[in-house]
SEGU-92366 format. One line per field, with one value per residue (C-alpha): residue in one letter; x negated, y negated, z negated. Coordinates in pm, 1 decimal. Example, Ala and Ser with C-alpha at 12.3 -4.5 7.8 and 13.67 -1.06 7.14 Angstrom:
r A_S
u -1230.0_-1367.0
v 450.0_106.0
w -780.0_-714.0
This chain:
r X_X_X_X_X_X_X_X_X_X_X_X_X_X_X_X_X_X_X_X_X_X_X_X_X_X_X_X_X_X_X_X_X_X_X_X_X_X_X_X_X_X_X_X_X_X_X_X_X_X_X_X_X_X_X_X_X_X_X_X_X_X_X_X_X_X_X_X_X_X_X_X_X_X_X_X_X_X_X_X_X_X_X_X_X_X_X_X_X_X_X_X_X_X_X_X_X_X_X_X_X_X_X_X_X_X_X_X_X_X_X_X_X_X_X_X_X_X_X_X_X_X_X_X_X_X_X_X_X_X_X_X_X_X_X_X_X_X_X_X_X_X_X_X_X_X_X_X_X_X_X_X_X_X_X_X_X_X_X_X_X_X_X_X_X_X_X_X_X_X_X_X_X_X_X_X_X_X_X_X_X_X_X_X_X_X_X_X_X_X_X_X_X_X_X_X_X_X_X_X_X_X_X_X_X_X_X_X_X_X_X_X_X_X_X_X_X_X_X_X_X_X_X_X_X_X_X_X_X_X_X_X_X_X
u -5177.0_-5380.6_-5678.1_-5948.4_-6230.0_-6425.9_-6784.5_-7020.5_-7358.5_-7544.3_-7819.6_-7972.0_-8201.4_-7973.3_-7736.3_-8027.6_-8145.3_-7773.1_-7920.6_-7587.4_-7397.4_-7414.7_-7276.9_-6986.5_-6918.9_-6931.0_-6670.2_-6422.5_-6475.7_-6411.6_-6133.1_-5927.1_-6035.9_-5836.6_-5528.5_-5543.0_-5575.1_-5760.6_-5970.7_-5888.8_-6113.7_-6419.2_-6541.8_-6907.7_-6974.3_-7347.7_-7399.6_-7405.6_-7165.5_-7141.2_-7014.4_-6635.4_-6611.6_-6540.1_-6456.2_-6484.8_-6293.6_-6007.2_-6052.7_-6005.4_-5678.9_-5546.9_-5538.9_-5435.5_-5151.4_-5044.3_-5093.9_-4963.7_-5274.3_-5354.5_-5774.7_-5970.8_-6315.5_-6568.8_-6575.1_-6346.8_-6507.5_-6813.4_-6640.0_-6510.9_-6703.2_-6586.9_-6296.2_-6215.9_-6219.7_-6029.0_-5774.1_-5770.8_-5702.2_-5393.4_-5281.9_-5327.8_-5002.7_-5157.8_-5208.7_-5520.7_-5679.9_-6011.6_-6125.6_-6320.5_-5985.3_-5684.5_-5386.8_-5506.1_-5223.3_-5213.1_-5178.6_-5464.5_-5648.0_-5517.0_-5639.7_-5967.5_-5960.8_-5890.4_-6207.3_-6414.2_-6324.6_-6402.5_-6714.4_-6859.5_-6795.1_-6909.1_-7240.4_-7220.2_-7214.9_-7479.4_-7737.2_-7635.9_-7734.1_-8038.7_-8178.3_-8071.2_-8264.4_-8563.7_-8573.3_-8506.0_-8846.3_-9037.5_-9004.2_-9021.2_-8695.8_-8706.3_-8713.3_-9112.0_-9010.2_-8757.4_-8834.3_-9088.7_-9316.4_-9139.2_-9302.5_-9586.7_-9624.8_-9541.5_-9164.9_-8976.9_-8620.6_-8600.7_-8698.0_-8406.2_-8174.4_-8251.7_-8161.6_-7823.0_-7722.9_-7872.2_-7649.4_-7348.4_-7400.4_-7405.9_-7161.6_-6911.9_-7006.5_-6915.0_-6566.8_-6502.4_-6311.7_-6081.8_-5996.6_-5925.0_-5660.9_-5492.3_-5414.8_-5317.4_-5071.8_-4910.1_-5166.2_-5278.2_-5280.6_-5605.8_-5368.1_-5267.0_-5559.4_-5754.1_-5467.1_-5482.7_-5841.6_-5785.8_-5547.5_-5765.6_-6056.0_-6277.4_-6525.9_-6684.2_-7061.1_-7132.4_-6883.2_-6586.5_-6210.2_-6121.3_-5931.7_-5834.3_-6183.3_-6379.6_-6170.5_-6279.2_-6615.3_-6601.0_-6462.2_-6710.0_-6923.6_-6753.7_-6751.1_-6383.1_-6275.8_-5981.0_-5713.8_-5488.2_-5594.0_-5966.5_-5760.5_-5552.7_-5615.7_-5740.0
v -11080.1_-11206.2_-10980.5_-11004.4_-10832.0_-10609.5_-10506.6_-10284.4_-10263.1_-10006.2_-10250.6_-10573.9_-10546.4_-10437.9_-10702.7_-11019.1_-10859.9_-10818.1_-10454.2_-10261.9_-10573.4_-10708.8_-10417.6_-10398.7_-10781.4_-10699.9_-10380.8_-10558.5_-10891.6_-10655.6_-10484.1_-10859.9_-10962.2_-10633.0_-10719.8_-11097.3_-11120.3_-11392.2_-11310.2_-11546.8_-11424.8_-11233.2_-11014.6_-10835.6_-10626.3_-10544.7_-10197.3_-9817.6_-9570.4_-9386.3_-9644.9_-9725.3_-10084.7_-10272.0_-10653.2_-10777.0_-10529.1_-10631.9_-11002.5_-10902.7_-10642.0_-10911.1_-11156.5_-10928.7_-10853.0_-11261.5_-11372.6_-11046.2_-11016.8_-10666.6_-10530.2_-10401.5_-10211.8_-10120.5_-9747.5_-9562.9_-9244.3_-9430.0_-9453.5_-9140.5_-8938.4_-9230.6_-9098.0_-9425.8_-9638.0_-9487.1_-9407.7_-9803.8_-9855.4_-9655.4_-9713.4_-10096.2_-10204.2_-10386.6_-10299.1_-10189.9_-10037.0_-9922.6_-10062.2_-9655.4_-9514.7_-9757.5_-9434.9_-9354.5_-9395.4_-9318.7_-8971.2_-8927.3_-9125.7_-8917.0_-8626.3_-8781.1_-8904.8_-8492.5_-8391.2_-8648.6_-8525.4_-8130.3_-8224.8_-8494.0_-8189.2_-7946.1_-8122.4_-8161.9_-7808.3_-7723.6_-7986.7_-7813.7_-7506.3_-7611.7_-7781.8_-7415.0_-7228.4_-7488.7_-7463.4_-7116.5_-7087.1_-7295.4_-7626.4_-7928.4_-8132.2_-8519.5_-8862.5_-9009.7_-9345.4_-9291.2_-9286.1_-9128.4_-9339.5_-9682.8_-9503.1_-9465.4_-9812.1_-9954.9_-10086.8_-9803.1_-9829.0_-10191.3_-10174.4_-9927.0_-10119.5_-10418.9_-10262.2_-10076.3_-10477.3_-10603.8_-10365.9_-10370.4_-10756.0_-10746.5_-10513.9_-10767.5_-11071.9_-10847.8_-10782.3_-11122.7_-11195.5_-10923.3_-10975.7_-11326.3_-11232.1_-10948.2_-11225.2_-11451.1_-11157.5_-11160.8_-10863.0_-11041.3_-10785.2_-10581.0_-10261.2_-10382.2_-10497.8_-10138.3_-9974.2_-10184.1_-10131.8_-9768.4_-9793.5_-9944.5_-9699.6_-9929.8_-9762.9_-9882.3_-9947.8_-9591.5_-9414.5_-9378.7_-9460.9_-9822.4_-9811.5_-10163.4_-10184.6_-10172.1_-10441.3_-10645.4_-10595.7_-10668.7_-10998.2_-11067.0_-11024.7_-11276.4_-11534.8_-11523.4_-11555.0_-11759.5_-11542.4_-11400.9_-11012.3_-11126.4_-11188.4_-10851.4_-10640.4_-10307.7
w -3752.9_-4049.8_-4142.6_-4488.9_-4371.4_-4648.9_-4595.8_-4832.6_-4805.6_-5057.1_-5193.6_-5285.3_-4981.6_-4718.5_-4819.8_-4811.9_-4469.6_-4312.2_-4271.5_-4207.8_-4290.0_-3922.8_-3769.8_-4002.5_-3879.4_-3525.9_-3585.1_-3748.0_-3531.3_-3183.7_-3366.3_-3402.7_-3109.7_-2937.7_-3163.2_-3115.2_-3471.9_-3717.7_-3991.3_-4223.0_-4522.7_-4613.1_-4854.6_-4940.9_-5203.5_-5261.8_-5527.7_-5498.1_-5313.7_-5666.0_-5826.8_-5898.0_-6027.9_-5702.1_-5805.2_-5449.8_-5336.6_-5585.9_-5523.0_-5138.6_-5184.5_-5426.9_-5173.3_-4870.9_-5139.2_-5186.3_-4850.7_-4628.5_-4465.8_-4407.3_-4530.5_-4268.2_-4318.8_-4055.5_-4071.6_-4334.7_-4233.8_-4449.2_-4722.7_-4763.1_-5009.4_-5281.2_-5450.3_-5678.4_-5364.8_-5145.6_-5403.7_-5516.0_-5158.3_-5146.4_-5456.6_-5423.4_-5274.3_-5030.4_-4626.1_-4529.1_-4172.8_-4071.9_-3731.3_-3652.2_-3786.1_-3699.2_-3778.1_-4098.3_-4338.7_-4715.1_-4644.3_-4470.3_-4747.8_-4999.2_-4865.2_-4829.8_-5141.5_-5283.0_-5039.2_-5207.2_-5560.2_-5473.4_-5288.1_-5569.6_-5844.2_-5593.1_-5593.3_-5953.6_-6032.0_-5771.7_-5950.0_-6312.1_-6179.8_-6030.8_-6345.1_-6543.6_-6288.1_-6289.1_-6700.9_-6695.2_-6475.2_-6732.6_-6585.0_-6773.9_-6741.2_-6822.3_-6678.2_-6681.7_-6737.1_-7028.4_-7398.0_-7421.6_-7153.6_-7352.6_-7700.5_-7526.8_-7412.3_-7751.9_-7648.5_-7851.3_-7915.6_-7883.8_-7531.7_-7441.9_-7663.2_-7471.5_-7152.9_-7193.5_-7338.2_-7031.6_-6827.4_-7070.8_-6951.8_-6604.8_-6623.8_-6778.1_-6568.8_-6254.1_-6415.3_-6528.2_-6221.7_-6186.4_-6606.8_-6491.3_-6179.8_-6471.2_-6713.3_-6444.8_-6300.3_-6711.0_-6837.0_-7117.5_-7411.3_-7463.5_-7360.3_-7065.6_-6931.9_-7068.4_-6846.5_-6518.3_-6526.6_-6541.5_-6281.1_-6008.6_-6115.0_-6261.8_-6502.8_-6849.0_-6862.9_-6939.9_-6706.0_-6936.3_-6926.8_-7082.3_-7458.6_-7645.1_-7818.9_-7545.6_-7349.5_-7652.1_-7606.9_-7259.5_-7316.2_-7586.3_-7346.4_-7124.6_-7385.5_-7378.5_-7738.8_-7709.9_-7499.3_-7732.7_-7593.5_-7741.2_-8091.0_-8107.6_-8403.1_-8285.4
């Protein structure tokens, strides 16, 4: 049995100290040791629970995919409050097990998946109502540090307009890979590559689903102005 293990940590820190990431190692290194299995490949992705746009997570479900190895992860039960993820994994194609969950089968993620949904809006509506209630009291709604604390320190609009690029950026360069394995899979046209994105869950910069023009963006952003997707007419 050929495995490609897949670890997440939830920040920057945890992932420099190997806080969390250890433990995941040791799960999934007892787990093939009890099925005389190799892990031939590794994969760590470093960012938030909330978010949906998981490129080591497609590099590692690509390969599982190409070489028949089958993903393995820690602790699925850790996972499971992240609809997008655990619907990527099903929906994937390729075989996956969890070392604290070893039966779980797409059904079972499924159904997670559906329990993650209803509790994420659940939440959702809980924090709307909150805020209502707060305002409703008199309470004065707002983030400190937003614009009016960058007017106040003299950086205005520029200052804000300078960070959603700087995200929009980052943003790209961590999808540059998975636009990279699409056109090398034949999804080469800005639709196709807008709907595989959509498929796996991924999410634009600012939450939304992906459409032709902003697949051009992104690959502005990539400096990829040469594939003939980049020279489509919108």
């Amino acid at each position: 049995m050929k495995l490609i293990a897949y670890h997440r940590v939830s920040t920057a820190r945890q992932g420099a100290s190997g806080l969390g990431l250890e433990a995941q190692q040791r799960a999934i290194k007892e787990f093939a040791r009890t099925k005389g299995a190799a892990v031939v490949d590794s994969f760590t992705e470093v960012e938030s629970g909330k978010r949906s746009d998981r490129p080591e997570l497609t590099k590692a479900l690509h390969l599982a995919k190409v070489t028949g190895a089958i993903l393995v992860i820690a602790k699925l039960d850790r996972l499971s409050r992240n609809a997008a993820f655990l619907l990527t994994l099903r929906d994937s194609g390729a075989r996956f097990i969890a070392a604290d969950m070893p039966e779980a089968n797409d059904l079972t993620v499924g159904i997670m998946a559906l329990v993650a949904q209803q509790e994420r809006e659940a939440i959702s509506k809980r924090t709307k109502e909150a805020l209502g209630a707060a305002k409703a009291r008199g309470v004065k709604l707002g983030n400190p540090n937003g614009a009016a604390a960058l007017r106040r320190a003299g950086k205005g609009n520029s200052e804000s307009v300078r960070r959603i690029k700087a995200k929009a950026d980052n943003h790209a360069a961590d999808l540059a890979p998975v636009v990279e394995a699409l056109k090398a899979e034949g999804r080469t046209s800005l639709g196709a590559i807008a709907q595989a994105l959509n498929e796996r869950g991924m999410l634009t910069p600012r939450g939304g689903r992906w459409h032709r023009s902003s697949v051009r963006n992104l690959l502005a952003r990539v400096g990829d102005q040469t594939s003939p997707a980049a020279k489509e007419v919108a």
